[in-house]
Backbone as CSV, one residue per row, in Angstrom:
resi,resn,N_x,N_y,N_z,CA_x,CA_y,CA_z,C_x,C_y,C_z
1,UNK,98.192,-23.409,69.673,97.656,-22.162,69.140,96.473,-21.712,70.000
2,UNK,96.051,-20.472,70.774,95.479,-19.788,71.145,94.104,-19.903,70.364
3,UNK,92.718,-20.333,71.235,91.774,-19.525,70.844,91.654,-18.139,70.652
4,UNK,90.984,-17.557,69.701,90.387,-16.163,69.697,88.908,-16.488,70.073
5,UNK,88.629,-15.368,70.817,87.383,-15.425,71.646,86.789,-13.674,71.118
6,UNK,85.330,-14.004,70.465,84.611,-12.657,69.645,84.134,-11.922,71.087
7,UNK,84.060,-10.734,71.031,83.769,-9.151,71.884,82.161,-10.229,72.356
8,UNK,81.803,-10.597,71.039,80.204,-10.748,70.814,79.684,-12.082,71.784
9,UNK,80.771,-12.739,72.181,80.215,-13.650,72.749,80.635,-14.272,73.998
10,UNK,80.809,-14.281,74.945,81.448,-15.282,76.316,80.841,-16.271,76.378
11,UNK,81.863,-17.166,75.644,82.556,-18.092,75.474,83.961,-18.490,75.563
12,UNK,84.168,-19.737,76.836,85.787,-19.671,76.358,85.846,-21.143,76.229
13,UNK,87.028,-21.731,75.592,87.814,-22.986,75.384,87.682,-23.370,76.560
14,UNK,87.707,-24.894,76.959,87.702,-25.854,78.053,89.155,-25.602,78.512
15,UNK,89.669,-25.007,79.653,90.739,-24.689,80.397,91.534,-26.182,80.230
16,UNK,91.215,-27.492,79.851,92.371,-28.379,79.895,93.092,-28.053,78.466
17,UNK,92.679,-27.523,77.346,93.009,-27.342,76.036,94.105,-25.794,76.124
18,UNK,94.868,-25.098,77.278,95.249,-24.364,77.438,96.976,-25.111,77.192
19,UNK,98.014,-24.449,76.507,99.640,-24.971,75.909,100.197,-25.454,77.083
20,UNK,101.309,-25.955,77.265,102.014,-25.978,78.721,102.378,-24.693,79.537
21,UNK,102.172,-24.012,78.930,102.651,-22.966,79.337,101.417,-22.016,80.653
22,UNK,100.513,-22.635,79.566,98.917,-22.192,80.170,98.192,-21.161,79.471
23,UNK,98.836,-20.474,78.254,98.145,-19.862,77.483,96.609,-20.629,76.839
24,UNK,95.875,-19.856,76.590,94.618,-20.468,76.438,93.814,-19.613,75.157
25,UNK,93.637,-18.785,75.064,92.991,-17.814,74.248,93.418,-16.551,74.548
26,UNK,92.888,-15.464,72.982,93.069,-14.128,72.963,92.054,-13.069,72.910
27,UNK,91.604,-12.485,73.530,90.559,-11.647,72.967,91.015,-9.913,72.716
28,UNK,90.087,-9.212,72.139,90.581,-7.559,71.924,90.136,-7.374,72.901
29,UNK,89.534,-7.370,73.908,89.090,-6.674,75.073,88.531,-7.191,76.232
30,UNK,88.317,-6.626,77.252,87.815,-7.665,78.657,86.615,-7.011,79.457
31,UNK,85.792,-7.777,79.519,84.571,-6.934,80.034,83.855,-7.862,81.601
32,UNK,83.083,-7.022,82.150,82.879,-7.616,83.747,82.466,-8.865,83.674
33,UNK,81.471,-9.340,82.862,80.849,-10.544,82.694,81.781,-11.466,81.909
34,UNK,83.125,-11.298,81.338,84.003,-11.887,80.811,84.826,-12.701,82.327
35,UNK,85.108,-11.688,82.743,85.816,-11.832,83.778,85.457,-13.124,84.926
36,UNK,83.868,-12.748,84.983,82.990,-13.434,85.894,82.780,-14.939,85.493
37,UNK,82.693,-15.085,84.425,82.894,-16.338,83.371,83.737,-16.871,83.261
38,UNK,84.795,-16.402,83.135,86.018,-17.044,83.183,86.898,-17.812,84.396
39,UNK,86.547,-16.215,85.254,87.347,-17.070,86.976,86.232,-18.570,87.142
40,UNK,85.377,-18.844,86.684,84.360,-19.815,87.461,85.350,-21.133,86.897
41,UNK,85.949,-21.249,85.231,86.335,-22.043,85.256,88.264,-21.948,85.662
42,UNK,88.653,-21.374,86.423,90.137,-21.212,86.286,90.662,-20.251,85.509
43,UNK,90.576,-19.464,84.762,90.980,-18.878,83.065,91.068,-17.450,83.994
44,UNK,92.106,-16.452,83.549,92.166,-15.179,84.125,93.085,-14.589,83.070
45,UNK,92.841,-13.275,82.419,93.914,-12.203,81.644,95.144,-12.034,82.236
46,UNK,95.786,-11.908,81.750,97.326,-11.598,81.801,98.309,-11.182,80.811
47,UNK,98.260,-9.788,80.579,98.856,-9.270,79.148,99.271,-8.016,79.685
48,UNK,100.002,-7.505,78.675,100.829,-6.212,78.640,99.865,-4.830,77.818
49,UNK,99.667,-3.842,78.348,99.345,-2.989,78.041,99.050,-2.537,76.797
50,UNK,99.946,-3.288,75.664,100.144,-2.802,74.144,99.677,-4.060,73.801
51,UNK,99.354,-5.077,74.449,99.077,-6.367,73.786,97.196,-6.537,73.571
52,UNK,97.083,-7.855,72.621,95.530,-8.020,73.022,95.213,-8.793,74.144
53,UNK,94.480,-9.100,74.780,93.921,-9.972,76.074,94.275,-11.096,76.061
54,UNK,95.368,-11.263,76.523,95.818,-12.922,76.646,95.062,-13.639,78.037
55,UNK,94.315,-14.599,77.725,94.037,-15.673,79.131,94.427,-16.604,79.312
56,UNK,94.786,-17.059,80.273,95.333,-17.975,80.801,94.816,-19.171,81.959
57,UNK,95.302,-20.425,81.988,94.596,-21.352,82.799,95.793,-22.014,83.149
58,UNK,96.506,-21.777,84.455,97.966,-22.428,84.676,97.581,-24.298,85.075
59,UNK,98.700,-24.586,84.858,98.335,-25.831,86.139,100.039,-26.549,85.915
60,UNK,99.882,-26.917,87.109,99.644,-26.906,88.428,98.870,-25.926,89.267
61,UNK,98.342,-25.975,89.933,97.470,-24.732,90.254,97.837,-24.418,91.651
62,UNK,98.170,-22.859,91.864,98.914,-22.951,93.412,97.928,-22.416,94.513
63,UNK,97.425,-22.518,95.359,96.364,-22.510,95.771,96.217,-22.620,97.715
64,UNK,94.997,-22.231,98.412,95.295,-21.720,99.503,94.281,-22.252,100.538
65,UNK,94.420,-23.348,101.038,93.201,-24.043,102.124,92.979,-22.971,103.180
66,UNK,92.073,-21.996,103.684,92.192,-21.175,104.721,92.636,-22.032,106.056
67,UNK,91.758,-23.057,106.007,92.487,-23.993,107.692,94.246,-24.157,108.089
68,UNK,94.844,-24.027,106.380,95.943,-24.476,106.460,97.018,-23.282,106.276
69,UNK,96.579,-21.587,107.053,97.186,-20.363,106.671,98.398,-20.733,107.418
70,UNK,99.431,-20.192,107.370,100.595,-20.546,108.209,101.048,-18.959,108.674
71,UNK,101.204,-18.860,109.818,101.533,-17.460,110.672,102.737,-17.941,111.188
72,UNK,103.718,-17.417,110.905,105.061,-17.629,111.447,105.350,-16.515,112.503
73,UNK,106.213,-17.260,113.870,106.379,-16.723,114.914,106.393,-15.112,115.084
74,UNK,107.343,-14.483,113.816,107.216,-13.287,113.334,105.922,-12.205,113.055
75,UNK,105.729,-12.974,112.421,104.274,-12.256,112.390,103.394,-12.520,113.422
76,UNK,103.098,-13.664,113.647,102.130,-13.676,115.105,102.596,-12.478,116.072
77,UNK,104.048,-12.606,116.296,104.529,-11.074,117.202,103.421,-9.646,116.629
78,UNK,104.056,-9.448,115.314,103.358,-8.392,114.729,102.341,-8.462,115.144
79,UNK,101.190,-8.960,114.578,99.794,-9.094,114.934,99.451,-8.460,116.073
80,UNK,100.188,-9.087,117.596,99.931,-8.787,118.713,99.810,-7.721,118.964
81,UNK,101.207,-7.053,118.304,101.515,-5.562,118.408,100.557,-4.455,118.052
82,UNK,99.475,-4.631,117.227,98.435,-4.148,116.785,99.489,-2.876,116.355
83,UNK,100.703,-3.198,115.606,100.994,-2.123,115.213,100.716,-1.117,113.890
84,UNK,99.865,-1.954,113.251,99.560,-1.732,111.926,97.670,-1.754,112.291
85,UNK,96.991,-1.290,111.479,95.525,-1.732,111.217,95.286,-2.030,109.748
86,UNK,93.917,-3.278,109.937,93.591,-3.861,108.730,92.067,-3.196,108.637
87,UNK,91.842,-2.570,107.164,90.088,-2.669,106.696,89.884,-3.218,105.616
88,UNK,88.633,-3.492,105.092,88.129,-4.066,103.963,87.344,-3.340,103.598
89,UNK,87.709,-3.234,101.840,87.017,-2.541,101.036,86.723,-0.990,101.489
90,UNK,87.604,-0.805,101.896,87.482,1.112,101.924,88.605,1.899,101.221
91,UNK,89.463,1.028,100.460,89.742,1.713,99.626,90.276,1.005,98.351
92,UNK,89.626,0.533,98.209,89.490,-0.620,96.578,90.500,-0.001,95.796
93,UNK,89.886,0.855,95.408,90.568,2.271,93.882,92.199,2.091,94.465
94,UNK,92.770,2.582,96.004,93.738,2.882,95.892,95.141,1.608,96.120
95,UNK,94.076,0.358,96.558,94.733,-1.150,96.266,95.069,-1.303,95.071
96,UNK,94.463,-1.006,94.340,94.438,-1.679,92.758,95.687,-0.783,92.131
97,UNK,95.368,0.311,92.941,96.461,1.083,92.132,97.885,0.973,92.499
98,UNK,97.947,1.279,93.726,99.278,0.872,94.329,100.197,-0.743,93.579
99,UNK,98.538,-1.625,93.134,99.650,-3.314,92.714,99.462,-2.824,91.762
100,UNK,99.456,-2.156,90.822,99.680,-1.405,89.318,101.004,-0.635,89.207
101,UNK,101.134,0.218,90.221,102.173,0.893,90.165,103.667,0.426,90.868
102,UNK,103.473,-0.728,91.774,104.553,-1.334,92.501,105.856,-1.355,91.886
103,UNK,106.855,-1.415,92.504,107.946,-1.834,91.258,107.839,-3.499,91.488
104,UNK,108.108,-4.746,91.162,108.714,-5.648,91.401,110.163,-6.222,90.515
105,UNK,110.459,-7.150,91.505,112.064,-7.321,90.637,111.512,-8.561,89.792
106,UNK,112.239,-8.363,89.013,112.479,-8.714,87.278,111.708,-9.054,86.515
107,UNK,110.558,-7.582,86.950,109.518,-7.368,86.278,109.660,-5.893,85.572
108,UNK,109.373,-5.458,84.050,109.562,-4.129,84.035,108.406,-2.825,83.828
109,UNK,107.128,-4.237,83.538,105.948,-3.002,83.625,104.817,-4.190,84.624
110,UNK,103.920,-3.804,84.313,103.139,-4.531,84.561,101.514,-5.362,83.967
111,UNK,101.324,-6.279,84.535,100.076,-6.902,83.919,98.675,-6.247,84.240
112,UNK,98.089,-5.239,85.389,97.436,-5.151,85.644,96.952,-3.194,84.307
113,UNK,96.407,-3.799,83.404,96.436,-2.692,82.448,95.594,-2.156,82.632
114,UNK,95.376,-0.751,81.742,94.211,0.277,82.208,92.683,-0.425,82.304
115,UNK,92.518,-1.399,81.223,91.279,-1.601,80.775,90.427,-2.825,81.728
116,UNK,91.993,-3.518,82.232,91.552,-4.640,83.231,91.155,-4.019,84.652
117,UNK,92.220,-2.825,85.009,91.856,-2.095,86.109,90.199,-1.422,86.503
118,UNK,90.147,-0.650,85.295,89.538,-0.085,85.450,87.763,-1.684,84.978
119,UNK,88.074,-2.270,84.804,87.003,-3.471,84.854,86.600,-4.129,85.838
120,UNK,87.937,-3.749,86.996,87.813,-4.741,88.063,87.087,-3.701,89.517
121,UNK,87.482,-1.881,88.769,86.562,-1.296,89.846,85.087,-1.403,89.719
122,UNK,84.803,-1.645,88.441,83.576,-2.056,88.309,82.905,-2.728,88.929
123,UNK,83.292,-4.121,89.098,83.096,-4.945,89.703,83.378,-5.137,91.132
124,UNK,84.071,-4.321,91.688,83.999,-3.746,92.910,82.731,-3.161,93.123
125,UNK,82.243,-1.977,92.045,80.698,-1.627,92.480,80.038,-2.237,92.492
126,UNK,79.885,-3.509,92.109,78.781,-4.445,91.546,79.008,-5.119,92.918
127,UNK,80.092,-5.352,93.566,80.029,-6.145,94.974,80.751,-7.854,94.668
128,UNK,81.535,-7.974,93.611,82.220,-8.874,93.427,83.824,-8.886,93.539
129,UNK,84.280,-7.580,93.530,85.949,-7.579,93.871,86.100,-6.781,95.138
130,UNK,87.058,-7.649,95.770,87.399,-6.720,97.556,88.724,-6.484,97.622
131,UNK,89.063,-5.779,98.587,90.194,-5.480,98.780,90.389,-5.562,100.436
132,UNK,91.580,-5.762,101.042,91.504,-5.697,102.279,92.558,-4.980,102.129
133,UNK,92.951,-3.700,103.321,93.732,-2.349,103.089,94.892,-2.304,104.464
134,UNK,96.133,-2.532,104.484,96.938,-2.147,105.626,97.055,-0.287,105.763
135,UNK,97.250,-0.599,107.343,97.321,0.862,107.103,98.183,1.235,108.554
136,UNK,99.227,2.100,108.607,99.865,2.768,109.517,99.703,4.365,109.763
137,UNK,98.603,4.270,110.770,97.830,5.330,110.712,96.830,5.772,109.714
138,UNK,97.166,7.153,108.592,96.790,7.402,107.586,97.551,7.232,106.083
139,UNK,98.349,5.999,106.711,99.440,6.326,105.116,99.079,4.608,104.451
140,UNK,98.552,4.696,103.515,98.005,2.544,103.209,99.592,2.284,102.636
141,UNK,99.888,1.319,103.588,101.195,0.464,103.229,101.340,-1.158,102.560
142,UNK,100.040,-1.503,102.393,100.011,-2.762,102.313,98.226,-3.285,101.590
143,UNK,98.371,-4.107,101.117,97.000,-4.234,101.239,97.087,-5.963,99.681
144,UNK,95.795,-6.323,99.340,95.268,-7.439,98.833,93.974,-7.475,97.952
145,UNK,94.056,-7.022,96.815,92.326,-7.396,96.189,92.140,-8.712,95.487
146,UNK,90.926,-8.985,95.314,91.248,-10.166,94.032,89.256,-10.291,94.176
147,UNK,89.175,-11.418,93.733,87.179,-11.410,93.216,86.814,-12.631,93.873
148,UNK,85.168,-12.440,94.558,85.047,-13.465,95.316,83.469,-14.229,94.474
149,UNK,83.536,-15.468,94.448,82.720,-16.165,93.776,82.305,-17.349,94.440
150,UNK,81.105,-17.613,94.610,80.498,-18.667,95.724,81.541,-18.296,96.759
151,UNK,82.256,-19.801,96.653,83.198,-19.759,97.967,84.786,-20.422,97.579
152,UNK,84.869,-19.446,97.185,85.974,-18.834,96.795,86.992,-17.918,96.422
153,UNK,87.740,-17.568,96.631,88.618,-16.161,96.531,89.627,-15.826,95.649
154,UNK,89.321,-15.491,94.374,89.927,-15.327,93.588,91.144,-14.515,93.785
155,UNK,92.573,-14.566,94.208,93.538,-13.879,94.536,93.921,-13.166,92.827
156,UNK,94.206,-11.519,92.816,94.281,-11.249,91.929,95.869,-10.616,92.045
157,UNK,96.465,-9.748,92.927,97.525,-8.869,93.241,97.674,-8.648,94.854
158,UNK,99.107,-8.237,95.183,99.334,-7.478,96.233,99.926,-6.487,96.178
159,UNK,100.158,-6.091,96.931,101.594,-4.805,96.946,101.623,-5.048,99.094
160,UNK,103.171,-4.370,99.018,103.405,-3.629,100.566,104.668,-2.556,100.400
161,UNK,104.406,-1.739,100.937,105.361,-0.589,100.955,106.471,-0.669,102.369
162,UNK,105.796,-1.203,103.028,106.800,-1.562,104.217,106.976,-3.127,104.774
163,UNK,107.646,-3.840,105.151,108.196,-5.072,105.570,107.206,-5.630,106.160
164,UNK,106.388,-6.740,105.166,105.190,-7.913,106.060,103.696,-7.194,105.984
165,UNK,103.890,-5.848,105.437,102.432,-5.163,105.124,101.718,-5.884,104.310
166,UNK,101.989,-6.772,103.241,101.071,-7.118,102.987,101.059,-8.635,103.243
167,UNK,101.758,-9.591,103.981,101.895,-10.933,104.683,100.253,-10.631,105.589
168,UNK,100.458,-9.406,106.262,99.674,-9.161,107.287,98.191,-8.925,106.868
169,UNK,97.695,-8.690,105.543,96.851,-8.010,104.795,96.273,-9.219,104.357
170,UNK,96.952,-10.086,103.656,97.030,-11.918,103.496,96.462,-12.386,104.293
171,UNK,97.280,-12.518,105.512,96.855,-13.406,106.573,95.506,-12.453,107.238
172,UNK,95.188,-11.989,107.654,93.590,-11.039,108.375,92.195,-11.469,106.473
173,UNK,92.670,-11.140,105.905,91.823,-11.635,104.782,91.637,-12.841,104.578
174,UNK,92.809,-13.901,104.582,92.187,-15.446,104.579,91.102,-15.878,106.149
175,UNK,92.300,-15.552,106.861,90.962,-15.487,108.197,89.606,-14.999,108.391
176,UNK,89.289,-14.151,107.709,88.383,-13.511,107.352,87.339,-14.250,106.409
177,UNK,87.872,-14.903,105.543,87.023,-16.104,104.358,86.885,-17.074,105.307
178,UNK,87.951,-17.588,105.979,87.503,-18.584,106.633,86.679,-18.904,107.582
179,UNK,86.158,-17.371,108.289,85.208,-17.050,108.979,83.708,-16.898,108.186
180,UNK,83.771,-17.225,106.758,82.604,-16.596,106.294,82.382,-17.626,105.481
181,UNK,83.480,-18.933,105.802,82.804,-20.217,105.199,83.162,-20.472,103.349
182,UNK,84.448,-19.773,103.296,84.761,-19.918,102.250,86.065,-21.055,102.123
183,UNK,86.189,-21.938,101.426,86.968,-22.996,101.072,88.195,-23.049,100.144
184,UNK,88.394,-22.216,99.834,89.919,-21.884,98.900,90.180,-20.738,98.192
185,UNK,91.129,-20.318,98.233,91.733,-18.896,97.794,92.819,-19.595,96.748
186,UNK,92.373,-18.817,95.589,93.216,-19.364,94.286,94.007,-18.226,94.351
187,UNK,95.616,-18.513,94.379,96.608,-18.054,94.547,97.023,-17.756,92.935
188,UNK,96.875,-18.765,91.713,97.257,-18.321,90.810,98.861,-18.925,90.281
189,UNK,99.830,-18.041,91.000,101.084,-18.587,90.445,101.660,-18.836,91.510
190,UNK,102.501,-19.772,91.756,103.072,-20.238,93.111,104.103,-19.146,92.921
191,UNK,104.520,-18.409,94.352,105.473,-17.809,94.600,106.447,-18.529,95.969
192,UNK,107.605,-17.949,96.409,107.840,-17.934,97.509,107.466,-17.577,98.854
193,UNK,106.717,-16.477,98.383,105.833,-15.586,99.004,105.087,-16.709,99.729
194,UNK,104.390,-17.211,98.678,102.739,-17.301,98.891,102.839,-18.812,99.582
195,UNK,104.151,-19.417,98.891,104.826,-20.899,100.366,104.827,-20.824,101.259
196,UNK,105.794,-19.971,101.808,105.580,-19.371,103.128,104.302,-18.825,103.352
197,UNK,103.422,-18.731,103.500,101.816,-18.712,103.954,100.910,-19.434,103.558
198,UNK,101.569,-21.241,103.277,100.907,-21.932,103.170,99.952,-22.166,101.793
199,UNK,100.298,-21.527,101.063,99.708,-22.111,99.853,100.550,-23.647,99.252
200,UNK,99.969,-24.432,98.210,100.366,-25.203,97.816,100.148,-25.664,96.550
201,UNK,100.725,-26.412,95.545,100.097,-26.783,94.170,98.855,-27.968,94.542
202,UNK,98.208,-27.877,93.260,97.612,-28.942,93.315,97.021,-29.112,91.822
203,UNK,96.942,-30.559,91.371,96.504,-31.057,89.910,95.708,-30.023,89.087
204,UNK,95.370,-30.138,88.192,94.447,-29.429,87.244,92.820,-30.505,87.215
205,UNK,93.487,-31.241,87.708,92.110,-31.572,87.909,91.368,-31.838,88.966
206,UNK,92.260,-31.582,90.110,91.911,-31.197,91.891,90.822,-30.452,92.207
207,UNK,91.480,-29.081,91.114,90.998,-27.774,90.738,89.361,-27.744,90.416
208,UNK,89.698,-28.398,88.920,88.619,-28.597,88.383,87.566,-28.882,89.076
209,UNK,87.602,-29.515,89.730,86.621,-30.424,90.832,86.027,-29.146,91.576
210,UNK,87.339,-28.699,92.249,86.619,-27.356,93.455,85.597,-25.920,92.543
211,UNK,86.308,-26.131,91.340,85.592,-24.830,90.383,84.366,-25.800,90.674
212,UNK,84.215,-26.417,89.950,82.969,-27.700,89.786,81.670,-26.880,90.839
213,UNK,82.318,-27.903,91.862,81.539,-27.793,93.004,81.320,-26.345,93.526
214,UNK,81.906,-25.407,93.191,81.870,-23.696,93.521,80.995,-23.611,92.816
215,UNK,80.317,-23.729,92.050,79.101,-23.503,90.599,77.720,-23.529,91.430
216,UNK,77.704,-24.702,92.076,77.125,-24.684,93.123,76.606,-24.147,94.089
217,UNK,77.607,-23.547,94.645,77.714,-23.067,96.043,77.152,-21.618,96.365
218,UNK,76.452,-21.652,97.035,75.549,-20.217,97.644,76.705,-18.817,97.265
219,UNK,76.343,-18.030,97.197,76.980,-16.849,97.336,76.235,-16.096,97.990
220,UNK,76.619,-16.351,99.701,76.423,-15.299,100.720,76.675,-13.674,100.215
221,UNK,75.098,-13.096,100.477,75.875,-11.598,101.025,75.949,-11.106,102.227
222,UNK,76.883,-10.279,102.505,77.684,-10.150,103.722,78.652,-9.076,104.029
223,UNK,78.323,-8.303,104.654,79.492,-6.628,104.990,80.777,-7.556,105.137
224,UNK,81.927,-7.046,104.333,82.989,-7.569,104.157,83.763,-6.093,104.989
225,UNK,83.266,-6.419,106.266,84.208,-5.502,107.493,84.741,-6.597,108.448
226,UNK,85.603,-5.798,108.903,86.781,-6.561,109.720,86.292,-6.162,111.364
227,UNK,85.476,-7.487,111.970,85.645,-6.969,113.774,86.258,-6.601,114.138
């Protein structure tokens, strides 16, 4: 059974007390400092539009060593080609929206709801959620946001409109953490996707450890632009 968690207070349940499933608690609503509280220990929303705030704390936990990004021959080509360009954080609003509006298969709406969206541009102003933006020319085809905390990278969504736009958006953004001394990008749910670029599971209590020690850890500030 699900905690309920009051508007009035942030507070959540110890993420090992979350079902197999990884459900964890419910709340009526989600607010910036909810959010901020929660990623520290693992715990992130995931609900449907008509629903109340479901959070969640998966485990196995699928997850992303920057040393260990994997660029396959394919894409390294791409890259070269400089046929695409990558920026950061210049267009937050229209990342978020695009992985809102995506279609994916055998999915029929989506998780990213008005109230979470519009929570997470917030926190974009505040200087805690980024986005890194593909772009072919003037048309954004691709791109990556999610929330960064000490040193760590909270992976939240992608989208790509054209083939490897956002592989490419992935890979220039982990490189990018890894240049700035950050130690793991929480992937969230293992995909196929996210195998192929080197993510991997790891324990719930692996995890635990790295949240742990992230509590810790400096939170550099730093222009999140791309040389």
């Amino acid at each position: 059974m699900p905690f309920f968690i009051s508007h009035r207070k942030d507070v959540f349940p110890h993420p090992f007390l979350a079902d197999d499933d990884g459900l964890l608690a419910i709340s009526e609503s989600v607010s910036c400092d909810q959010i901020l509280l929660s990623y520290q220990f693992g715990i992130f929303p995931w609900s449907n539009e008509d629903e109340p705030v479901l959070w969640w704390s998966l485990h196995p936990r699928c997850v992303l060593y920057p040393d260990k990004i994997r660029v396959s021959k394919s894409m390294g080509a791409l890259m070269r080609k400089n046929k695409y360009q990558c920026t950061l954080d210049t267009s937050f609003e229209q990342v978020i929206d695009a992985c809102q509006n995506v279609k994916r298969n055998g999915q029929d709406g989506t998780w990213i709801t008005s109230s979470l969206k519009s929570t997470f541009i917030d926190l974009h102003h505040q200087g805690h959620a980024h986005s890194i933006e593909v772009w072919d020319s003037d048309e954004l085809i691709g791109g990556v946001y999610g929330l960064a905390i000490g040193k760590i990278f909270f992976g939240e969504s992608m989208f790509s409109k054209k083939t490897n736009a956002s592989k490419l958006g992935f890979i220039n953004l982990v490189k990018f953490l890894k240049e700035k001394g950050f130690e793991l990008f929480d992937c969230q749910q293992e995909t196929e996707h996210l195998k192929s670029l080197g993510a991997e599971l790891i324990s719930k209590e692996k995890f635990m450890i790295a949240l742990r020690n992230n509590i810790f850890a400096s939170c550099n500030k730093f222009s999140w632009k791309l040389d």
